[in-house]
N, C-alpha and C positions, 0 to 999 in steps of 0.2 A: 268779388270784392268782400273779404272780411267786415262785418261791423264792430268794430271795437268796444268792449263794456268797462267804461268807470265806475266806479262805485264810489258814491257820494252819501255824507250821512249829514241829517237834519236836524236841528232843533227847531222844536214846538213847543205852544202852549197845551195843547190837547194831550201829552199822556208826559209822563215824568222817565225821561229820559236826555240823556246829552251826547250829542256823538257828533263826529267830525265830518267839517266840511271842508273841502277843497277848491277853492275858487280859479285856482289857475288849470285844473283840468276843465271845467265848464267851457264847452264850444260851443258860440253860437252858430245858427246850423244844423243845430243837432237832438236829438229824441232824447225822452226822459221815461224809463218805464218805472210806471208805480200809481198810488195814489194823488191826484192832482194838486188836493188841498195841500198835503206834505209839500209838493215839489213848488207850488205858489209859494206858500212859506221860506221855503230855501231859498227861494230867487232871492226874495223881499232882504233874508236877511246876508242875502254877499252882494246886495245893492243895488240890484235892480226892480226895486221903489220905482215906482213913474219914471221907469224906464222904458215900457211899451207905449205904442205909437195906434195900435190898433189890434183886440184880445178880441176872437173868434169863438165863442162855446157853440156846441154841437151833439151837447150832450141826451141821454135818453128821455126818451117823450112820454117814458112810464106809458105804456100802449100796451103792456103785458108782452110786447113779442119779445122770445128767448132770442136774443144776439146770438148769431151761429155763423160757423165756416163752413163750406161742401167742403168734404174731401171727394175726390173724384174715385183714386183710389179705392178707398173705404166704403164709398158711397154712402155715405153718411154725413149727415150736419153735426160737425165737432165745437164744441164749447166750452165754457169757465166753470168748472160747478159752482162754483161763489158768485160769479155774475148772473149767473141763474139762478140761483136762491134769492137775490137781490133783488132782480126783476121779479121773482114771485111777490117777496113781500112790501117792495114800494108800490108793487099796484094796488094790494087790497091796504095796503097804510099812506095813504099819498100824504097825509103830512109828513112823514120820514123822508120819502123823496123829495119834497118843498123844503123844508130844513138844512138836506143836505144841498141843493141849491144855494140855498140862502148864504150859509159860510162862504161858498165857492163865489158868488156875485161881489161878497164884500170883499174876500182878499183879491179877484182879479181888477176892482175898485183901485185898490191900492198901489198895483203894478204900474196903472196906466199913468201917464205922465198931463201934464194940462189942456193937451192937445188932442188927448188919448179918445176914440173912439169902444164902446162894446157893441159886439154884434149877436145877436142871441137866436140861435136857429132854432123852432120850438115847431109845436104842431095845435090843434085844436082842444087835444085832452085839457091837458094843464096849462096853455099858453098864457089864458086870462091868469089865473092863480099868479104866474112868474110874472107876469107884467106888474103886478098890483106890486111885488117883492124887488124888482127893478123899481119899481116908482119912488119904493118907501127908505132905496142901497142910493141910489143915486139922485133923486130927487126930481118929482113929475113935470118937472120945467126942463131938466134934462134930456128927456122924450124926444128924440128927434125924429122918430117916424117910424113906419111901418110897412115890411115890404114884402108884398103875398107872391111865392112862387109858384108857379104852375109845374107841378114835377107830371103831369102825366094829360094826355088830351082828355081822355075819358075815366069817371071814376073808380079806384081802386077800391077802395074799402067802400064797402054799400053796409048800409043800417036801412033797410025799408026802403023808402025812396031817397034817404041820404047819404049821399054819395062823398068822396073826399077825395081829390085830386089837387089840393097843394098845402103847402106851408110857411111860415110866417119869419120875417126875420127883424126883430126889434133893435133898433139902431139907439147906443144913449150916449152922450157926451157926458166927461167927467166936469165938463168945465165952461164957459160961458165961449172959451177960449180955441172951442176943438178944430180940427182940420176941416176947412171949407173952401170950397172948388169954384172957382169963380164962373159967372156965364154960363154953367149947366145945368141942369138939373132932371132928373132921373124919376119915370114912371115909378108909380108906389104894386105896378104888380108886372113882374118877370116870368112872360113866356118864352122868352129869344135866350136863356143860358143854359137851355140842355135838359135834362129828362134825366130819370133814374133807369130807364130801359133802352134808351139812345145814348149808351157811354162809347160803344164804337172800339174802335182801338187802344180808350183809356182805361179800358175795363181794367181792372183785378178780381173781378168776382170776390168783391169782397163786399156784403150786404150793405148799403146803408151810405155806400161811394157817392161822396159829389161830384156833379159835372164841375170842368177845369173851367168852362165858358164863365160859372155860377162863380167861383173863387175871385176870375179876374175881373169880375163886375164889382165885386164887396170889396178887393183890393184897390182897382181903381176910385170908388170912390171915397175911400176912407185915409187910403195912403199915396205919400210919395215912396221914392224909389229911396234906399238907406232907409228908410224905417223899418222899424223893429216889430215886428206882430208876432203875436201868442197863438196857437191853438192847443187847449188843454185839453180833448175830445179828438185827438186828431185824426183817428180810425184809420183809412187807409192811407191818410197825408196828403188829402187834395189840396188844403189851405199852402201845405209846408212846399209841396212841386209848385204849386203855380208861383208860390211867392218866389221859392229857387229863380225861376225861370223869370220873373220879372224883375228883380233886380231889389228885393227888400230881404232883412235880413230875418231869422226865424226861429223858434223856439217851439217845439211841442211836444206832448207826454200824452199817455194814452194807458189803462190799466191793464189793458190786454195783451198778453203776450203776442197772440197772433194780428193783432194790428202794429203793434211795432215794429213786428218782422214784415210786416206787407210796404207799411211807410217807410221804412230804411230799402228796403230793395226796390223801389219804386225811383225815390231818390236819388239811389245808386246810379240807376241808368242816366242821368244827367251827368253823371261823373264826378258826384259828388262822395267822398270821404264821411261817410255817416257815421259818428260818435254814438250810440248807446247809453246815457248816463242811467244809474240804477242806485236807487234809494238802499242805505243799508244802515244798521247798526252798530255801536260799540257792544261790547259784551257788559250786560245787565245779570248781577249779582241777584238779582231779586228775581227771575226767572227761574233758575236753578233752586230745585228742592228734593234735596239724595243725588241720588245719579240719575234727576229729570230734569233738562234744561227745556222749560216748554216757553215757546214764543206770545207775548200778550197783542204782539201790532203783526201785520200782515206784508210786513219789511222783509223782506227774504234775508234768511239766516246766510250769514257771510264769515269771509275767512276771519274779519275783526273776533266775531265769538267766538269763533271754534281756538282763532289763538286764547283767547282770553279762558276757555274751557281749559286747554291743557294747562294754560299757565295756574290755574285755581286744582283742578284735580289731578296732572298729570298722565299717567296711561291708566287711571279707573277706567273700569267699561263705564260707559255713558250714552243716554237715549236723549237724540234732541227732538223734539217735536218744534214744527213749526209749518207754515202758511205756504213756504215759500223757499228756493235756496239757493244761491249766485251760483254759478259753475264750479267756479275757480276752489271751491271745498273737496273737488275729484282729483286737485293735483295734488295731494296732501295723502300722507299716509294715515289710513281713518281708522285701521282694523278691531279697533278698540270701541268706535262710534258707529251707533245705531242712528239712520237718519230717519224719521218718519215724518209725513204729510200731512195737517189738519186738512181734514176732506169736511163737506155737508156728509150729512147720513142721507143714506139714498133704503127707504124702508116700500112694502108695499103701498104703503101712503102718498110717498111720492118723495120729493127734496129736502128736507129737513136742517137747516142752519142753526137750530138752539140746541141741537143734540150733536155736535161734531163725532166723528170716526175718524180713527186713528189707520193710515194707510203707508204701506212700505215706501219706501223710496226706491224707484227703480235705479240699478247698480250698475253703471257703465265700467266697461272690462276690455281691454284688447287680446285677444285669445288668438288661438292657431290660425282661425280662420278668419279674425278682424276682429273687428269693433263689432260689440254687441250690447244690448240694454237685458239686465237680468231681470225682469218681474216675477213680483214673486206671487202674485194670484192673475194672472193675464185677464180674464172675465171680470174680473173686482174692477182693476186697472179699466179697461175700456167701459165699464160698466158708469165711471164716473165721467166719462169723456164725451158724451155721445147726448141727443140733446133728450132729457127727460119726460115733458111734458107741453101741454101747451093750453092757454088759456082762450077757450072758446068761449063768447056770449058770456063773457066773467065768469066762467065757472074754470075753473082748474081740472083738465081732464088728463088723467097718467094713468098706463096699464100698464102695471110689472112685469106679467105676463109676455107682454108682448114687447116689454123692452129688453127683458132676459136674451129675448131670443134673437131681437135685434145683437145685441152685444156677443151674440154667439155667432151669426154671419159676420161682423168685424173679424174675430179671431179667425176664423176660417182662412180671410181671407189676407189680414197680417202674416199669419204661417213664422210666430216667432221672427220676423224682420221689421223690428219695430223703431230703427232707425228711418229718417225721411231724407234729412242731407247729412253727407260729414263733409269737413273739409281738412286736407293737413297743413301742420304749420312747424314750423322748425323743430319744437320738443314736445305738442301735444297735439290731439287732435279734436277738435269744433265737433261737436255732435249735435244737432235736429230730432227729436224725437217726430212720430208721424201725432202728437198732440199740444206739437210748441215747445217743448220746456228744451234746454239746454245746459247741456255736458261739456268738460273737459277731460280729458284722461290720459294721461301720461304715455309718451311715448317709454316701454321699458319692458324686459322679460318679458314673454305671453304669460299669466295663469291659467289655470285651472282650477276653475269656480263650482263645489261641491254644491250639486243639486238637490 
């Protein structure tokens, strides 16, 4: 099953730009990949203001651990260099990570409707911090409780003799007015909804997975069946299945590319038609300086600019830098346009986010013998893909040395086949690279691509 990609663009107050939105493609039902805050914002402004019924965060516990995918293949833990850079520096700056909270509590505030429930999955690190920040968003009379999960019998994380085996889930009403369940009432700690190590046949191996038991417990009691729930965090889409399968309707976004592809095709199996919507731009005049169009927001460069590029320079050569970039720029004839990647710098030091590197874009081609992804340093490429470092006893421990060579067994064993899925479709073909990103490429003459 295809997941179909719209591309939808935002207006915000946080950077000075204006681009289009389209409210009659918005499905609900359906995934939104990008920044969270953006995509709150967008709802808010085509109208869904206290329109949710029940908003799910689940976002990171700043624990320092790098967010990773196995690849089995690869045998390797695959990553975001940006979301890894991220986790580096909100854990030794936790107020950067409470900040960015903070925005995120107040506009999911705004979504919820009178009735509206928030659910805040948190852990021990920052939990107290977020609660004081919950208290101060929504008001300490708000507070409706506190629900400690047992995700494991025995404990995970040991600090000496302290150990950690659950997590906490803060329950607030926007309103005096929220959903309340008559004649029930529900223990304040849950060990009957499942485990992180007993997912069983719902597994996706994908880290960080809620149990379905755990979802239909927070669903049950926060909603009826037609109501509308958020998860802006939604990583593998536990919240977005259980809710499919019970009968409420749903919305979720997630930054990561490979959690949107894990929660759409998860989904899929239900038999559901999963929409894609994707945050993008109009073409910004003010980016452009000579023949450098470089991107300031982390919006994946779209066909919007690249028309808006021709139409300003015509066929000038031109170098776009940017964060990020919709497929649909492969079905376009570019030979004029140089695309390149803002990456972290990846130095003996370790990840570096204030010093960006500037990284090729690999070149999807359909040649004699197929579909192919051209890279143009293969080591550089996986070298940025692959997980960097890891923060022991708070110390940040990275050996170059030894990630070199890690990234030299990937190539080994990639062997130049650095497609993971294709699929065909009428006049082009779906390409999966084996690190998330996604191609289109014209069904048309084979080339032949000067190495």
């Amino acid at each position: 099953m295809e997941n179909s990609f719209n591309k939808i663009g935002l207006k915000t107050w946080r950077v000075e730009w204006i681009v289009i939105f389209e409210p009659n493609k918005i499905k609900e039902n359906g995934l939104f990949y990008g920044d969270n805050l953006y995509i709150m914002q967008g709802l808010i402004n085509i109208g869904y203001k206290e329109k949710f019924d029940m908003i799910y965060f689940d976002g990171p516990f700043n624990s320092g651990w790098v967010f990773s995918v196995f690849n089995k293949r690869l045998d390797e833990r695959i990553i975001d260099p940006w979301n890894e850079a991220a986790t580096i520096k909100n854990f030794y700056h936790s107020d950067i990570y409470r900040s960015n909270y903070r925005e995120r509590i107040a506009t999911a505030r705004e979504l919820l409707n009178e009735k509206g429930i928030l659910v805040f999955h948190t852990s021990q690190k920052e939990g107290h911090y977020l609660k004081v920040i919950l208290d101060e968003i929504f008001g300490p009379n708000r507070f409706l409780g506190e629900v400690v999960w047992k995700f494991a019998d025995n404990a995970v994380y040991k600090k000496s003799q302290f150990g950690l085996n659950h997590e906490s889930l803060f329950f607030y009403a926007k309103t005096d007015h929220y959903f309340k369940k008559k004649d029930v009432s529900y223990s304040s700690v849950w060990d009957d909804v499942g485990q992180y190590e007993h997912l069983g046949e719902e597994d996706t191996f994908y880290a960080t997975q809620k149990p379905e038991k755990l979802m239909e417990r927070i669903l049950e009691m926060t909603t009826s069946e037609g109501d509308l729930v958020g998860d802006f965090y939604c990583g593998s889409g536990s919240l977005s299945f259980t809710a499919e399968k019970m009968n409420r309707r749903w919305l979720a976004s997630d930054n990561s590319r490979l959690a949107i592809q894990t929660a759409a095709s998860r989904i899929g199996t239900l038999g559901v038609d999963v929409t894609v919507h994707q945050l993008v731009e109009e073409f910004n005049r003010t980016y452009l300086q000579g023949n450098e169009y470089t991107k300031k927001t982390k919006i994946p460069f779209s066909l919007n600019e690249l028309q808006g590029l021709k139409n300003e320079l015509g066929n000038t050569p031109v170098t776009v830098q940017a964060y990020e970039y919709t497929p649909e720029i492969d079905l376009l004839e570019n030979q004029h346009i140089t695309f390149q990647l803002i990456m972290p710098s990846i130095t003996p030091e370790g990840i570096d986010a204030t010093a960006p590197a500037i990284v090729p874009r690999p070149v999807p081609l359909v040649t004699e013998s197929g579909c192919e992804l051209i890279i143009d340093n293969p080591l550089n490429w996986i070298l940025y893909h692959i997980v960097h470092g890891e923060i022991e006893e708070n110390q940040y421990v990275f050996d170059f040395a030894v990630l070199q060579q890690r990234a030299h067994g990937v190539d080994l064993k990639v062997m130049g086949n650095w497609i993971d899925r294709m699929k065909e479709y009428s006049e082009y073909y779906l390409l999966t690279d084996i690190f998330g990103y996604i191609y289109k490429v014209t069904k048309q003459k084979e080339v032949q691509y000067e190495r």
